[in-house]
C-alpha atoms as a printed R data frame, in Angstrom:
   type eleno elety resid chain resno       x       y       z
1  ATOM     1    CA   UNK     A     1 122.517 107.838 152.299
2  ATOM     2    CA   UNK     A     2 119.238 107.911 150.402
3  ATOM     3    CA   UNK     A     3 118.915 111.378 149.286
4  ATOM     4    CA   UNK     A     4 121.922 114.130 148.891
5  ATOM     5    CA   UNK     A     5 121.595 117.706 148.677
6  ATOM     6    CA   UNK     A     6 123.667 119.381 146.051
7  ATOM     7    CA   UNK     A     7 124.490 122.819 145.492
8  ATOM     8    CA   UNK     A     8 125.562 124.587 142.472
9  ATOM     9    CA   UNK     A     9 125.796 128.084 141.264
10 ATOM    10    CA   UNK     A    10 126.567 127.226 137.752
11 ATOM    11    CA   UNK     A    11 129.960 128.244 137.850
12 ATOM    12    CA   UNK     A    12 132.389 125.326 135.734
13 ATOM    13    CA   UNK     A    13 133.867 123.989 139.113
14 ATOM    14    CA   UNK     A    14 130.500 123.546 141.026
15 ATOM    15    CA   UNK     A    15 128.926 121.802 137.896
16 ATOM    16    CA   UNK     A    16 132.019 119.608 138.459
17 ATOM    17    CA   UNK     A    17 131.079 119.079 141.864
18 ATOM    18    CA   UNK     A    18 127.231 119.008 141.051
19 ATOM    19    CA   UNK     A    19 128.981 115.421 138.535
20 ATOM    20    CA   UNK     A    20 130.524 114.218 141.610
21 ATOM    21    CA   UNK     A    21 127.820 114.277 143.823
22 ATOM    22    CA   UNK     A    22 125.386 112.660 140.951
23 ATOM    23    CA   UNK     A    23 128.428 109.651 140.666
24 ATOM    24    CA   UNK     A    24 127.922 109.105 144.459
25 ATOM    25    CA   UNK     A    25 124.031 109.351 144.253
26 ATOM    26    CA   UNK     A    26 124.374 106.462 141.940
27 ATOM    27    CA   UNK     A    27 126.934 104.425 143.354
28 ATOM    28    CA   UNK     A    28 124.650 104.421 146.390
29 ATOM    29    CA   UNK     A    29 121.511 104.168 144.901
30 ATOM    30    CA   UNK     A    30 120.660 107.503 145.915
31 ATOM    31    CA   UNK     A    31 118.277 109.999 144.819
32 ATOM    32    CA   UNK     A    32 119.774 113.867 144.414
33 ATOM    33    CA   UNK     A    33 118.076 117.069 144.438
34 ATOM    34    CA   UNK     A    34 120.436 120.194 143.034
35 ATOM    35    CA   UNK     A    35 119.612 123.448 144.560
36 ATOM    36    CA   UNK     A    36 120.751 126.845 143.497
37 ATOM    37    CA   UNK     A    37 120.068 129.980 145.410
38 ATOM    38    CA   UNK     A    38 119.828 133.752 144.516
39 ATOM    39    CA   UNK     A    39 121.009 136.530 146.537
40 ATOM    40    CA   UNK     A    40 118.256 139.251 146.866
41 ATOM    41    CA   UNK     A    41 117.762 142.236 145.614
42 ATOM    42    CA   UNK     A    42 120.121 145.672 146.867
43 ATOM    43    CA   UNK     A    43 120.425 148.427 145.983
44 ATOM    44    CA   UNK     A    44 123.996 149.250 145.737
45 ATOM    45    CA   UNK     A    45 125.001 152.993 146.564
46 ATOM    46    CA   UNK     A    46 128.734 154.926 146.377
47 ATOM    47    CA   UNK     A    47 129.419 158.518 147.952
48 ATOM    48    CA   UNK     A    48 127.015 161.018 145.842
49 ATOM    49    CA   UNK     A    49 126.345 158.222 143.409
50 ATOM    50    CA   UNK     A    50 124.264 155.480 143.401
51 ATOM    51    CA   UNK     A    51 123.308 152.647 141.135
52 ATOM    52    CA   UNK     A    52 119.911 150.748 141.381
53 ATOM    53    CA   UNK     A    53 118.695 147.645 139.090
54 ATOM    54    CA   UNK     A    54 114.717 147.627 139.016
55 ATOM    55    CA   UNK     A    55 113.727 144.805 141.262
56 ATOM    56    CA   UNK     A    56 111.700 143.199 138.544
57 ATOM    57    CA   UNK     A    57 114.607 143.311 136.302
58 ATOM    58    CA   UNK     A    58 116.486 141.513 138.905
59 ATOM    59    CA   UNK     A    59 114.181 138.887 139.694
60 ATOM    60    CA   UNK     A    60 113.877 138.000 135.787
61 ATOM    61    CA   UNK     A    61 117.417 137.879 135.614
62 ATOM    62    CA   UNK     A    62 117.856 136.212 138.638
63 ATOM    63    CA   UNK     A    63 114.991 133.653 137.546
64 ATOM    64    CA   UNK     A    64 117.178 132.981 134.488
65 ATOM    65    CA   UNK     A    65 119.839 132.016 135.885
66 ATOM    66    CA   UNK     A    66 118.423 129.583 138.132
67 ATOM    67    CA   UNK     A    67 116.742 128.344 134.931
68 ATOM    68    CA   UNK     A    68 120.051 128.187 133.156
69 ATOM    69    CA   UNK     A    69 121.521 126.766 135.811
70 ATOM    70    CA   UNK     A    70 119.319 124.077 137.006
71 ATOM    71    CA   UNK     A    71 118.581 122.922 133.388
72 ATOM    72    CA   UNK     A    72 122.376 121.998 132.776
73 ATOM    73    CA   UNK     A    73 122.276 120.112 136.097
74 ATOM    74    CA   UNK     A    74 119.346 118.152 135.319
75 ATOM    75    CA   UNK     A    75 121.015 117.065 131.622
76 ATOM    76    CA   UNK     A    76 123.877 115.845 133.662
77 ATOM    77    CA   UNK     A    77 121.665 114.161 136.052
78 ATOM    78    CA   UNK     A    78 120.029 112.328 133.170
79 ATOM    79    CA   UNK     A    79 123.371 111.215 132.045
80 ATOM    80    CA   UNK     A    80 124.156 109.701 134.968
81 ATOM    81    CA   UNK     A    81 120.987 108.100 135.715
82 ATOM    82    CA   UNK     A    82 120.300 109.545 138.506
């Protein structure tokens, strides 16, 4: 393998895996790009009621996360030398 593909959504057990995936990556002299994906935007409705987040609220949430996310995988990357 020369390149892997690793997901993560941040959560404590995929950051384990996103560690695992960076050990093999350098064990096989790979390179590794970490990807994290947001769902889109819903609205989300109930009987009579209905509850909406503003899509641009969303999407600089969402953006956050991803930020948050991929910034704490890239640290770990740069532990591991990958």
């Amino acid at each position: 393998y020369k390149h892997l593909l690793i997901p993560t959504d941040g959560s404590d057990v995929s950051m384990k895996g996103v560690e695992q995936g960076l050990a093999l990556a350098k064990a096989l002299g790979a390179r590794a790009t970490i990807v994290t994906v947001s769902e889109p935007w819903v609205t989300i409705a109930t009987g009579e009621m209905g509850l909406a987040v503003p899509p641009d609220d969303y999407a600089r949430s969402a953006a956050a996360n991803a930020d948050d996310t991929l910034a704490k995988a890239r640290k770990l990357a740069e532990a591991a030398g990958v």
